[in-house]
Structures are given as C-alpha cells and as structure tokens.
LODRENRO-952224 format. One record per residue (C-alpha): residue number from 0; x, y, z. Coordinates in steps of 0.2 Angstrom, whole numbers, plus 5000, padded with zeros to 4 digits. Layout:
pos, px, py, pz
NUM, X, Y, Z
...
//
This chain:
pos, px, py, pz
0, 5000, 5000, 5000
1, 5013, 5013, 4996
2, 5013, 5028, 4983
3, 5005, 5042, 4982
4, 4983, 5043, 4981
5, 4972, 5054, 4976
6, 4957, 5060, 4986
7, 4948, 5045, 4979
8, 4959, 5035, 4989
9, 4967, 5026, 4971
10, 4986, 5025, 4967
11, 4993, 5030, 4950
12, 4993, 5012, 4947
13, 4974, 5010, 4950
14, 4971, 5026, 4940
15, 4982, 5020, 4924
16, 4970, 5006, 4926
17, 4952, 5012, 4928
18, 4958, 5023, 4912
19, 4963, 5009, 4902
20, 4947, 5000, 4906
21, 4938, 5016, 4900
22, 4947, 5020, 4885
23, 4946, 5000, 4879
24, 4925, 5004, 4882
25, 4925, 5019, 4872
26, 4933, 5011, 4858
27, 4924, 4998, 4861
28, 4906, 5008, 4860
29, 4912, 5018, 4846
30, 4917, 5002, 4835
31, 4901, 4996, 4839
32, 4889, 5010, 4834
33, 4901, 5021, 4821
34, 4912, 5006, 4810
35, 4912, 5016, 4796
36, 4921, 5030, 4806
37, 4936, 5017, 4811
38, 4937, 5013, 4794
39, 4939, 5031, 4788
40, 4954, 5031, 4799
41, 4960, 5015, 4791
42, 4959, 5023, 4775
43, 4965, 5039, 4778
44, 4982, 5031, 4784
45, 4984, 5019, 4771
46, 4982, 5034, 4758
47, 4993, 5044, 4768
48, 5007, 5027, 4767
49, 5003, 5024, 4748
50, 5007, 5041, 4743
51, 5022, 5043, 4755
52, 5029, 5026, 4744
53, 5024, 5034, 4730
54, 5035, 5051, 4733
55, 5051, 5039, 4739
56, 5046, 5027, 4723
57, 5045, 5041, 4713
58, 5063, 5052, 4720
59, 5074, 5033, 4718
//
C-alpha cells in the first residue's frame, strides 16, 4: 500500500487502470455504433502510406 493517492483513495497504478478499462470501452462503444468512422481512419492512413511510397518510389 505505498505511493501516492488521490482524494479518491486510488494510486497512480489504479488510476492507469480504471483509464485503460475506460478508454478500451469507448473504443469499444464507438466500434460498435460508428464502424464506418474506424474505417475512415484505416483509410486515411493507408492513403497517407501509399502516397508517402509513391514520393520515395518516385525520387529513387
């Protein structure tokens, strides 16, 4: 029972925690009910990895 802990009586430990479970729900939630925004993301970053081949492709 050492460290630090808030006024909630949690240590940065638990806190790390309780966030990671929160932000794995979210994802979670939003997957769920918005796909289509996850894969606008997906293909936003493969664009952005296609053109960036492209440019070194095209410079060699």
């Amino acid at each position: 029972m050492g460290g630090w802990r808030d006024t909630d009586g949690r240590t940065s430990a638990e806190r790390k925690q309780v966030k990671s479970e929160q932000d794995l729900a979210r994802f979670a939630a939003d997957a769920r009910h918005r796909p289509l925004g996850l894969l606008k993301g997906f293909v936003g970053l493969a664009l952005v990895l296609i053109l960036v081949f492209a440019l070194i492709g095209a410079l060699r």
